[in-house]
C-alpha positions as CSV (number, residue, x, y, z in Angstrom):
1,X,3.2,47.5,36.9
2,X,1.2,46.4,33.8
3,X,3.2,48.7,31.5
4,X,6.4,46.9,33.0
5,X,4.9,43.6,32.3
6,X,4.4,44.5,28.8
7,X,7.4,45.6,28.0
8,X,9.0,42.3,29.5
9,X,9.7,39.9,26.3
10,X,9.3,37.3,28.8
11,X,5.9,37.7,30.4
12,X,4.8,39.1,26.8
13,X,5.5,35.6,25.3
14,X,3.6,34.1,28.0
15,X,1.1,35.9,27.5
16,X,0.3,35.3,24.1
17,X,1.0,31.8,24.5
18,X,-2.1,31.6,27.1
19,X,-4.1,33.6,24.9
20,X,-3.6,31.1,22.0
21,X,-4.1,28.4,24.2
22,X,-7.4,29.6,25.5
23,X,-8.7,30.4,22.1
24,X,-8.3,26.9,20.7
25,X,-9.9,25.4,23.5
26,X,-12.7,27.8,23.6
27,X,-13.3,26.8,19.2
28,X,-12.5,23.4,20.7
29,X,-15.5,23.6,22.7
30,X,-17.5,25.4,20.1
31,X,-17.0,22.7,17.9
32,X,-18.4,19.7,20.3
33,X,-21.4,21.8,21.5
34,X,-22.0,22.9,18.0
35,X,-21.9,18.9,17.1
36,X,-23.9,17.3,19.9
37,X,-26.4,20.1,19.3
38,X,-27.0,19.2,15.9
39,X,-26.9,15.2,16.3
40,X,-29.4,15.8,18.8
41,X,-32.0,18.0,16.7
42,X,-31.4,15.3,14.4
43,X,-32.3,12.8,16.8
44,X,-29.3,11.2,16.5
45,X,-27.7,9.2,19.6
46,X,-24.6,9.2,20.6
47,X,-22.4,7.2,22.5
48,X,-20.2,3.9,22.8
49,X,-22.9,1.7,24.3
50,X,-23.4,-0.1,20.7
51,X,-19.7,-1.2,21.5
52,X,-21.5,-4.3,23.4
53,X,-24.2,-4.5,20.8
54,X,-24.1,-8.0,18.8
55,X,-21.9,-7.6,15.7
56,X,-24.1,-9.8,13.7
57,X,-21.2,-10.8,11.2
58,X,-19.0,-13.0,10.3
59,X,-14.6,-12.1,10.2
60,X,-12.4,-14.2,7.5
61,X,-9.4,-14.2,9.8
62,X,-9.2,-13.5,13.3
63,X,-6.3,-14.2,15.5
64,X,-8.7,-14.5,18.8
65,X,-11.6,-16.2,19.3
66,X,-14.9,-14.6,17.0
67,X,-18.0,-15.5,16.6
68,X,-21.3,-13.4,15.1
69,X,-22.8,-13.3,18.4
70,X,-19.8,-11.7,20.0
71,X,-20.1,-7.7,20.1
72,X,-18.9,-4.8,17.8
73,X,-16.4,-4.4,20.7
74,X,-14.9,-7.7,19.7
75,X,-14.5,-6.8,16.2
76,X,-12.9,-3.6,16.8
77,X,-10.0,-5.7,18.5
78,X,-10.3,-8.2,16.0
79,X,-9.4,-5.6,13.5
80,X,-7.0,-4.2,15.3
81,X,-4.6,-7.2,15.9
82,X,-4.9,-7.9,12.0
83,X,-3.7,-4.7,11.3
84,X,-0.4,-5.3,13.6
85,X,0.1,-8.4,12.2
86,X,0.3,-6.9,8.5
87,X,2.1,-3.9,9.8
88,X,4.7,-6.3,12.1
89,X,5.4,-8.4,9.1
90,X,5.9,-5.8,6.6
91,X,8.2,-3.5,8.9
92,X,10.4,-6.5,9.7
93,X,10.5,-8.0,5.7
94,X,10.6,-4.4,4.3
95,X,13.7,-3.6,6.5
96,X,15.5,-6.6,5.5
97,X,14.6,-6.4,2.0
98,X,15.4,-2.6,2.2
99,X,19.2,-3.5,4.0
100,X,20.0,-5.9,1.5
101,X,19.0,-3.8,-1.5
102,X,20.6,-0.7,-0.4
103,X,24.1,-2.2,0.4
104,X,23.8,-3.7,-3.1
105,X,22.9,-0.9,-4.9
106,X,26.7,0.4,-3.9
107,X,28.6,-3.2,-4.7
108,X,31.5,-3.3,-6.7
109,X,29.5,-6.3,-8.8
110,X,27.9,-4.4,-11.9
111,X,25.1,-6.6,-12.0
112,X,24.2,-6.7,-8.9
113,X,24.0,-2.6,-8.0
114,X,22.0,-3.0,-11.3
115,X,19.4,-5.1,-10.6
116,X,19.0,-3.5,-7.2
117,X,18.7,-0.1,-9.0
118,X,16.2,-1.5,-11.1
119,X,14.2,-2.8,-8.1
120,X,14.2,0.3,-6.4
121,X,13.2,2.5,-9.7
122,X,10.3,0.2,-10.8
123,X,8.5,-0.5,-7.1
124,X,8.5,3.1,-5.8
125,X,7.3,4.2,-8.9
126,X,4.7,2.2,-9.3
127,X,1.4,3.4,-6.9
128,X,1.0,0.1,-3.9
129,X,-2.5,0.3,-4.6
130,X,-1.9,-1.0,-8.0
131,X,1.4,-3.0,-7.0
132,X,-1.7,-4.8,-3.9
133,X,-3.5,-5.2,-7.0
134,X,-0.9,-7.0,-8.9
135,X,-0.2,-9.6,-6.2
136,X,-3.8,-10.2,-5.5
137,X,-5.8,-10.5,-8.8
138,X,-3.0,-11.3,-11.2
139,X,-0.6,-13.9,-9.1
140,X,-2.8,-15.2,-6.1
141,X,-6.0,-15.6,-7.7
142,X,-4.4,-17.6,-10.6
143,X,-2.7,-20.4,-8.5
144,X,-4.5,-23.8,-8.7
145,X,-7.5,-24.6,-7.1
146,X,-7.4,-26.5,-3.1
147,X,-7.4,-30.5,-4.9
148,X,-4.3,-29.2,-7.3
149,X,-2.6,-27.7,-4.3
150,X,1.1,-27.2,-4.8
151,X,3.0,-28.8,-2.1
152,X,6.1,-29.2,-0.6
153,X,7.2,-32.7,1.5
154,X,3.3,-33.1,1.6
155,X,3.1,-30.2,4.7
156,X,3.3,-27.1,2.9
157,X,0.4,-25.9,0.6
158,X,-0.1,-23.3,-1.7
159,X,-3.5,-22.5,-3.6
160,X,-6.0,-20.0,-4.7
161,X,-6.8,-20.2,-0.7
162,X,-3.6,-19.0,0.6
163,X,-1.0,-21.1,2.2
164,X,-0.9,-23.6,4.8
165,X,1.8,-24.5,7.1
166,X,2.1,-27.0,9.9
167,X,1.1,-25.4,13.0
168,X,3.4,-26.4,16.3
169,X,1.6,-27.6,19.4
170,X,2.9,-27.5,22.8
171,X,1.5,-28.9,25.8
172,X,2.2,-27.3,29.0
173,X,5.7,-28.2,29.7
174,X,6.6,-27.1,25.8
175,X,5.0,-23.7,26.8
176,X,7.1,-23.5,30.2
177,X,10.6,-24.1,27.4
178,X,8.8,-21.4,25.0
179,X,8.8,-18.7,27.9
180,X,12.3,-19.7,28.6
181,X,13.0,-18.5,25.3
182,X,11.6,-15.5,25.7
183,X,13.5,-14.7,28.6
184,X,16.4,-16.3,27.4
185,X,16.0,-13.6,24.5
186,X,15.5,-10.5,26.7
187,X,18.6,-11.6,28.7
188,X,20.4,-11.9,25.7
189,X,19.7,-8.5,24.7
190,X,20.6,-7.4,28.0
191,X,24.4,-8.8,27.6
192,X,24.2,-7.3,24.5
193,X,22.9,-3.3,25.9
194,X,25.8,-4.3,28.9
195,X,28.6,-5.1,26.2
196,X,27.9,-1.7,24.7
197,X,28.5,-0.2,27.9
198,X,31.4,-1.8,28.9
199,X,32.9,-1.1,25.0
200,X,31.9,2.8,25.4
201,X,33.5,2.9,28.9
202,X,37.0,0.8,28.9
203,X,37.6,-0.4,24.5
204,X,36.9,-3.7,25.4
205,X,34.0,-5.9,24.8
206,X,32.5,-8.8,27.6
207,X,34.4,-11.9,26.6
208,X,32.5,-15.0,25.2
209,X,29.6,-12.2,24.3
210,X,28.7,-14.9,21.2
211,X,29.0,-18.3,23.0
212,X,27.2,-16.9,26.5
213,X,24.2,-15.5,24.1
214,X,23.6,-19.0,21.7
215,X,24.1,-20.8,25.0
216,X,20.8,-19.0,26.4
217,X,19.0,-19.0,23.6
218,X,19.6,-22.6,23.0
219,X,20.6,-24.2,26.2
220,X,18.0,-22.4,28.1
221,X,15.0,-24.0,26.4
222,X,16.4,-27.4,25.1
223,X,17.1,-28.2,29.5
224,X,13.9,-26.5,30.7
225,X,12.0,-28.8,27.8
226,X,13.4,-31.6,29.6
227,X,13.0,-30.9,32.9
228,X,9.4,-30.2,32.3
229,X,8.2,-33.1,30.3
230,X,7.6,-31.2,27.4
231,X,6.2,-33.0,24.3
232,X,5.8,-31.3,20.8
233,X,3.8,-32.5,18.0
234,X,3.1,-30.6,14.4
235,X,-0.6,-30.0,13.4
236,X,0.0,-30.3,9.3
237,X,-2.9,-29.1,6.9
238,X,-5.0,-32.0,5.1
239,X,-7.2,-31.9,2.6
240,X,-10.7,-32.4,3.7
241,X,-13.9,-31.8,1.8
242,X,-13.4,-28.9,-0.3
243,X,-10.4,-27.2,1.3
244,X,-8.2,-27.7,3.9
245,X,-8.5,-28.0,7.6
246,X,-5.6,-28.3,10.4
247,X,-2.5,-26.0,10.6
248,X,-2.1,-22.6,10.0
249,X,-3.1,-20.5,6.8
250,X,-2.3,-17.5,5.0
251,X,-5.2,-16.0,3.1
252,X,-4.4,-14.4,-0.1
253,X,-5.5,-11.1,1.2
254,X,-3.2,-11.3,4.2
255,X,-0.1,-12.1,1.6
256,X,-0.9,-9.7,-1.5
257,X,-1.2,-6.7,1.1
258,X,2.0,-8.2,2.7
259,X,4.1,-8.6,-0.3
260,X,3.1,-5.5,-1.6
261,X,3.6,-3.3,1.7
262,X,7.4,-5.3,1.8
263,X,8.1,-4.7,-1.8
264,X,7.2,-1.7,-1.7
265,X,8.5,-0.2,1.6
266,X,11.5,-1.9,0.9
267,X,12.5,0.5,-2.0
268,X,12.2,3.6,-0.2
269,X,14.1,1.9,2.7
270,X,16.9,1.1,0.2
271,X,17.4,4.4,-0.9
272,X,17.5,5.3,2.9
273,X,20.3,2.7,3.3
274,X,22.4,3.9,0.2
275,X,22.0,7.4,1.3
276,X,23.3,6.9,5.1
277,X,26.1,4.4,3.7
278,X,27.7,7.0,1.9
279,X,27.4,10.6,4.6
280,X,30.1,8.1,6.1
281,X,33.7,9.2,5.2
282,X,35.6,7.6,2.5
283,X,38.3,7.7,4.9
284,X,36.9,5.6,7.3
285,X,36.7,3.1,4.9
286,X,40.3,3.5,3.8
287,X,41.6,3.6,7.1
288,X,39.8,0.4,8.1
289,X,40.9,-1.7,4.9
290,X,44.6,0.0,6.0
291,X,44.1,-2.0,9.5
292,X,43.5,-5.2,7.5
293,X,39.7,-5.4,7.7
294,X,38.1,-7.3,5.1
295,X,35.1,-5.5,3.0
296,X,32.3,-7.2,4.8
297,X,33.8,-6.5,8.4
298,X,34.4,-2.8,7.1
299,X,31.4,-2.7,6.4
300,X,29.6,-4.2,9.7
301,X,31.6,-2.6,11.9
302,X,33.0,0.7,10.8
303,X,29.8,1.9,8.2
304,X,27.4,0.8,9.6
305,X,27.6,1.8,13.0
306,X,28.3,5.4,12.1
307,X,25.4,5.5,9.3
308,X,22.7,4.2,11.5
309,X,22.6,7.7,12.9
310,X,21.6,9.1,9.6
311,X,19.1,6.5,8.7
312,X,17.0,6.1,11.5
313,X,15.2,9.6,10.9
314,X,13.9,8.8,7.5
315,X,13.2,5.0,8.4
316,X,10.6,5.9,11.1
317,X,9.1,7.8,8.4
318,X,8.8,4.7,6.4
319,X,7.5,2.7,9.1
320,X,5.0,4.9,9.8
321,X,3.6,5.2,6.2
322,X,3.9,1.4,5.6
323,X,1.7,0.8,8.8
324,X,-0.8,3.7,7.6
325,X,-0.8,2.2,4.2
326,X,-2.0,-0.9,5.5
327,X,-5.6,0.8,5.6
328,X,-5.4,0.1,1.8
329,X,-6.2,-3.0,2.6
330,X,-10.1,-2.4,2.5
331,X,-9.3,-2.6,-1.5
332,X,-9.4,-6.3,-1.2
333,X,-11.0,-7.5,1.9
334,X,-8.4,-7.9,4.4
335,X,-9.8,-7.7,7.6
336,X,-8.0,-4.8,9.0
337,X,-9.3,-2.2,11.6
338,X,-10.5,0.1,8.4
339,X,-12.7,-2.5,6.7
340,X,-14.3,-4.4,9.8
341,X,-14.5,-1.5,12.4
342,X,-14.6,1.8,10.3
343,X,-16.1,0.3,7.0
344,X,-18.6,-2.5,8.5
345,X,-19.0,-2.1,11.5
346,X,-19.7,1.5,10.7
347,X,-22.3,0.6,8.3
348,X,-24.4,-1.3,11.0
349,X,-24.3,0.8,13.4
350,X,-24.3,4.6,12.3
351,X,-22.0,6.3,14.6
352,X,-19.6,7.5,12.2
353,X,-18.1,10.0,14.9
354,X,-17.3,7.8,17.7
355,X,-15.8,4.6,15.2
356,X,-14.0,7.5,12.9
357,X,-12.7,8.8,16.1
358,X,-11.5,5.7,17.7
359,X,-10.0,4.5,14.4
360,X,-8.1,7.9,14.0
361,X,-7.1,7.4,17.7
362,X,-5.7,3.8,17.1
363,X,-3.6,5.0,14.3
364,X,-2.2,8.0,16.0
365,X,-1.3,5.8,18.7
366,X,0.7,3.0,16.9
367,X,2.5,5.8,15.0
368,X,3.6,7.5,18.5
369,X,4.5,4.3,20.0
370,X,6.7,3.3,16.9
371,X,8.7,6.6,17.0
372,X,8.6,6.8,20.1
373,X,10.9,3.4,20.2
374,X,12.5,4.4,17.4
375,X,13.6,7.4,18.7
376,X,15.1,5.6,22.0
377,X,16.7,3.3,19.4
378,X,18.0,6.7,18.0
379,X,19.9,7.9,21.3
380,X,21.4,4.8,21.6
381,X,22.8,4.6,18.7
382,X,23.7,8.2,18.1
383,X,27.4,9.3,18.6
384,X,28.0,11.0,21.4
385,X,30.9,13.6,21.3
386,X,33.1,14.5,24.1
């Protein structure tokens, strides 16, 4: 019966497969007994109680409410949501950066596929620690100082302190119309998943697809606005004292790892663009101009379309690298979840293996998350023979 077994492919594979399984558990094991063992002889503690321990320190930016008293727990979100805000600013910038760059480095102007060439050969070449460097010491830290701001129409300031814009306040019925814009926006993407539908199943897209979707996104907040009340008033920055207060500001950190990340990103993403543009057929472009197409609907609706399929792969690699390259952003002080959580917070505390281990967890996360969605985004747009 054994011997049978054996001899079975099948059951063989299986059995190897358990074996393997088994042994990497079992050094698995070995390694966290073999760990604990010797933090404890070292009378080391472990544990995540200091996660409610007073933090003791103070955050430059923080997009919830922070305080020193609050706890180490605090600061490991703190440093979490700064590092999706830089990563949620650069993918977005980066990809239209990267879009525009790549369909110019195949125009028809000389100049232009020039300059764009250019672009791309200088800013991938260049390493974005040094290209972070660039933006922070050489061109933020020589603007003017916070009483020589530059401004714009007296609302928008720019100085060796970042920028400040007016900051939009609602009161409650201008929050009801700001919902309605969200779901005015999700029910606008709806009509535009059902259109695709109804285009795949009969040749025909939904009529008035354009009006119906500015008409939500529009209508749908300007009436409930109304209808609630709503009043909406602008909180604009102001000097006071020896900067300014009011509004919302950008520290220089936040923008010379954010310009640098986009920049740089970008030029990868452009040669991602170029590449996909032309796997498409030459024919398909003839055969569209034949119809009577102009360049630009050629473009948006025959190229496009088809070479999404062949970019998407090697843009989810880019968006994973530019969201693991915001970690570089302990080079100059950006509060991100490296510096406060696995660089200070770290330091106060001593348990290397439990902040290491959450940090590495956080980052694995985010980059399963974003191919995850990326990889939905894939199937959809993938073309699907029949």
């Amino acid at each position: 019966m054994l011997l049978r077994l054996w001899r079975d492919s099948a059951w063989r594979a299986v059995l190897f497969q358990v074996l393997l399984i088994s042994l990497v558990l079992l050094f698995g094991g070995w390694i966290v007994d073999n760990t604990l063992t010797n933090l404890e002889n070292r009378g080391i503690s472990t544990g995540f109680d200091f996660l409610s321990q007073s933090a003791g320190f103070g955050i430059i930016q923080s997009l919830i409410e922070y305080n020193e008293s609050l706890s180490f727990g605090h600061t490991f979100v703190v440093g979490l949501l700064n590092t999706l805000l830089v990563s949620a600013l650069g993918i977005v910038f980066a990809t239209l950066l990267g879009f525009g760059m790549g369909v110019a480095r195949l125009s028809s102007n000389w100049l232009l596929a020039k300059v764009a060439a250019v672009y791309v050969e200088v800013f991938r070449n260049i390493p974005l620690l040094l290209q972070i460097f660039f933006w922070y010491f050489a061109v933020l830290s020589v603007l003017p100082s916070p009483r020589q701001s530059l401004s714009l129409f007296d609302i928008f300031f720019l100085n060796i302190r970042g920028v400040f814009l007016p900051e939009p306040v609602f009161d409650a019925g201008g929050m009801i119309a700001v919902w309605a814009f969200v779901v005015a926006a999700v029910l606008t993407v709806g009509l535009v998943l059902l259109n695709k539908r109804q285009r795949k199943n009969t040749g025909r897209p939904l009529p008035f697809l354009k009006a119906t979707g500015a008409l939500l996104l529009i209508g749908l907040p300007v009436v409930t606005f109304w209808l609630a009340n709503g009043s909406l008033h602008w909180d604009v920055p102001h000097l006071k004292g020896f900067g300014f207060k009011g509004g919302i500001e950008l520290l220089p950190e936040l923008l010379a790892l954010w310009f640098a990340l986009t920049v740089y990103t970008a030029a990868f993403i452009a040669e991602v663009v170029r590449s996909g543009i032309e796997s498409v057929s030459k024919g398909q472009k003839e055969a569209a101009a034949a119809l009577g197409l102009r360049p630009g609907r050629v473009m948006n609706l025959v190229v496009i379309p088809q070479a999404m399929r062949v970019i998407i792969p090697p843009l989810t690699n880019q968006y994973l690298n530019l969201i693991k390259n915001s970690s570089l952003a302990t080079a100059i002080g950006y509060p991100d979840l490296v510096s406060v959580f696995a660089g200070t917070t770290l330091n106060q505390t001593g348990q290397a293996i439990e902040v290491i281990a959450m940090t590495m967890a956080v980052y694995l996360t985010i980059s399963l998350t974003v191919s995850m969605l990326m990889n939905m985004y894939n199937r959809w747009v993938a073309l699907v023979e029949r």
